[in-house]
N, C-alpha and C positions, 0 to 999 in steps of 0.2 A: 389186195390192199383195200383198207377204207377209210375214206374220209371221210370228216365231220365237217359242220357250219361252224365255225366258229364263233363267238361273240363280236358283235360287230365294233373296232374299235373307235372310240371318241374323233379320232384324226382322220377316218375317212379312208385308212390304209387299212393293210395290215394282209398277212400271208393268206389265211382265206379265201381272198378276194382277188390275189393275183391272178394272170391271165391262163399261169399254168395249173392253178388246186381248184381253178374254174373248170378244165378241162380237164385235168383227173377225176372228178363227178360227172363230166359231160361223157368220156369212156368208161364208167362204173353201167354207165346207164345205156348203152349201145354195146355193149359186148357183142352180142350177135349181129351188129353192121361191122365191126372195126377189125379188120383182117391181121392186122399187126401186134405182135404178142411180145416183143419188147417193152416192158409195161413204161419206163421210161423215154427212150425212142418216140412211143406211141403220145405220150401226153407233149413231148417238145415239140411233136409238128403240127399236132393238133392247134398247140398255141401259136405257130408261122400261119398256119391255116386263118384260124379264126382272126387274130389281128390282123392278118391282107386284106379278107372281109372288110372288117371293121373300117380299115384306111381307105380301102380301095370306094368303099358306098359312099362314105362320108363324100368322097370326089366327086364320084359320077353317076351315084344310084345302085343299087343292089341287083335290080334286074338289068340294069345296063356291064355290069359286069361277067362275063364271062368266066369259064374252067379255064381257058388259056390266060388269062389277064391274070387268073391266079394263080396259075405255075406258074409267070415270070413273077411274080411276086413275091412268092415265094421260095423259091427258086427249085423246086418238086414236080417229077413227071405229072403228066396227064394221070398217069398208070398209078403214082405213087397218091394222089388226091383222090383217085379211086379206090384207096384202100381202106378210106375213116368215111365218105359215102359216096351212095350210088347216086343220087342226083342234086342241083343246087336248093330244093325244096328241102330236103334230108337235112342238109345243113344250114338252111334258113330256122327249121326245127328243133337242132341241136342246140343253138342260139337262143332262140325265143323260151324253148323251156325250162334252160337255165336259168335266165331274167325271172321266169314265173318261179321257179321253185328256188330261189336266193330269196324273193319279196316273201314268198308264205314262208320261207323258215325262221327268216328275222321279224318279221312280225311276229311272228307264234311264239318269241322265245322272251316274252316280257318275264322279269323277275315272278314269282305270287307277288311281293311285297307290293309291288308296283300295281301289276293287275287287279289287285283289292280295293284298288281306287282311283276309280272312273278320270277325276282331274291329271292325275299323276298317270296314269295307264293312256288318256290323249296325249298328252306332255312327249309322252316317251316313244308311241307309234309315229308324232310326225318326227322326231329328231331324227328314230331310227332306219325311218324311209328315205328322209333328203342326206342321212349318212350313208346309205349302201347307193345312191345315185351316186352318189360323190365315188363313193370305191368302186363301182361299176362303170362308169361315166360312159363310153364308149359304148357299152353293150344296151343300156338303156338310149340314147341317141338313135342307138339303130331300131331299137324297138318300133320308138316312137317316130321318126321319120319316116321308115317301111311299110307302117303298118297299112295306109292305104292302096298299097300294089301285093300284099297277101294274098297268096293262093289261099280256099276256105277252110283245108283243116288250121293253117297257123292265126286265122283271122278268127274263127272259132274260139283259137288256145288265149288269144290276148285280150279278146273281150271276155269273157271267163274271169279271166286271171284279173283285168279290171275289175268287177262286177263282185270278186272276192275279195280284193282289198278294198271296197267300198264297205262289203258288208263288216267288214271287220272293223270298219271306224264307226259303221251304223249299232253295232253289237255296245260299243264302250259311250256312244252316246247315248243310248237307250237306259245302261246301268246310269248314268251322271243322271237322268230326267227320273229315273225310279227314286235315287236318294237324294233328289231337290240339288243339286249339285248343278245340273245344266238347264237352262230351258230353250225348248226346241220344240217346235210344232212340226216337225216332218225332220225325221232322222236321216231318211234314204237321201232325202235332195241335202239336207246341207251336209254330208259324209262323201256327196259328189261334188258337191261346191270345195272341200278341202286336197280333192283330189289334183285339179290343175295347178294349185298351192305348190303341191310339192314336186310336180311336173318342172314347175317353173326354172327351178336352180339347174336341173339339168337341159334345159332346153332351150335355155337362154344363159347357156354358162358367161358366155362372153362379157355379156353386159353387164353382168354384176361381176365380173372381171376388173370391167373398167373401170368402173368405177370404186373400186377397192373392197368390194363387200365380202365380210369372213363368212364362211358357213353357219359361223356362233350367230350372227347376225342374224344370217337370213334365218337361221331356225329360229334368234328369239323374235323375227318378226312377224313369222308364219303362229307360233305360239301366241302371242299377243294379240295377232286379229282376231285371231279364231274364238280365243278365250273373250275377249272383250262382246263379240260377239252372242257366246251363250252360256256366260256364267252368272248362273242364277241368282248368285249373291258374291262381292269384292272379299267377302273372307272366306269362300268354297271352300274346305278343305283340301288340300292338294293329297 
């Protein structure tokens, strides 16, 4: 079987992004750890797997959780958790490189029309990054909470996978200050300044919770500092 990314949809859903088409690319991509050759079977406990995770950190931390804490969780031997990996690091990895390789595909996959232009190509990277948070929610929380108890290869894979979604917004800032579109005296620092931007909505879901805020919102208000920010002139060409 193969899966695609799909387009990421406007609502923040959509089948892509479910817990189980997450996990059928997470077994496309481990074939040689995952013992289990019921290609369906294999993707449904993957996903009791991976959401116990997800539940279980959210509670009481990722390294505070156990193999046993997650067969009652899920309700799966020892033996049977054994079969998608060999140690809790393997599926810390599983995890993490999902996150990374969801953010480089939706980024990468701006329209041309859009891409052609700088205003309209930042427009569209921050919506579609605080969009796939939103359809990920759960699996970026864990990113982000975990990441200072990371063993070195996955602390490696996240500052990486940072460091290339900066360069990415550094790359479209660059084109805006080439065609007088943005101005910006240091690309690298303010494409890291936009970064906790959009950290924000998932990492502080709650609070913009409470206070009623739509995603439209907060994207059009992440759009509007930024732009206020470094647009070279009020009639930029979008």
């Amino acid at each position: 079987m193969t899966t695609e990314m799909k387009a990421l949809p406007r609502n923040g859903s959509g089948d892509a992004y479910a817990t189980e088409a997450l996990c059928a690319r997470i077994l496309e991509r481990h074939r040689d750890r995952v013992s289990v050759r019921k290609e369906r079977l294999a993707t449904q406990n993957l996903a009791r797997i991976i959401e116990a995770v997800l539940a279980l950190s959210s509670r009481q931390g990722f390294h505070e959780t156990s193999l046993r804490d997650l067969a009652r969780e899920t309700g799966l031997s020892m033996g049977g958790l054994y079969t998608y990996f060999d140690t809790k690091e393997t599926l810390l990895l599983m995890i993490l490189t999902e996150v990374v390789e969801s953010v480089q595909a939706a980024l990468a996959a701006a329209p041309p029309e859009v891409a052609a232009r700088p205003r309209a190509h930042l427009r569209w990277l921050i919506e579609t990054h605080i969009r796939l948070t939103e359809a990920m929610g759960p699996w970026f929380v864990f990113a982000f909470m975990e990441a200072k108890g990371f063993p070195p290869p996955a602390r490696r894979l996240a500052t990486e996978s940072e460091l290339a979604v900066e360069q990415i917004f550094a790359r479209v800032l660059e084109d805006g200050v080439a065609e007088g579109v943005f101005t910006v005296e240091d690309v690298t620092l303010t494409a890291a300044l936009i970064k906790p931007l959009l950290q924000d909505w998932y990492v502080k879901r709650a609070k913009y919770a409470k206070r009623g805020l739509s995603i439209e919102r907060y994207v059009a208000g992440v759009i509007g500092l930024v732009e206020r920010a470094i647009l070279a002139r009020p009639d930029a060409r979008i």
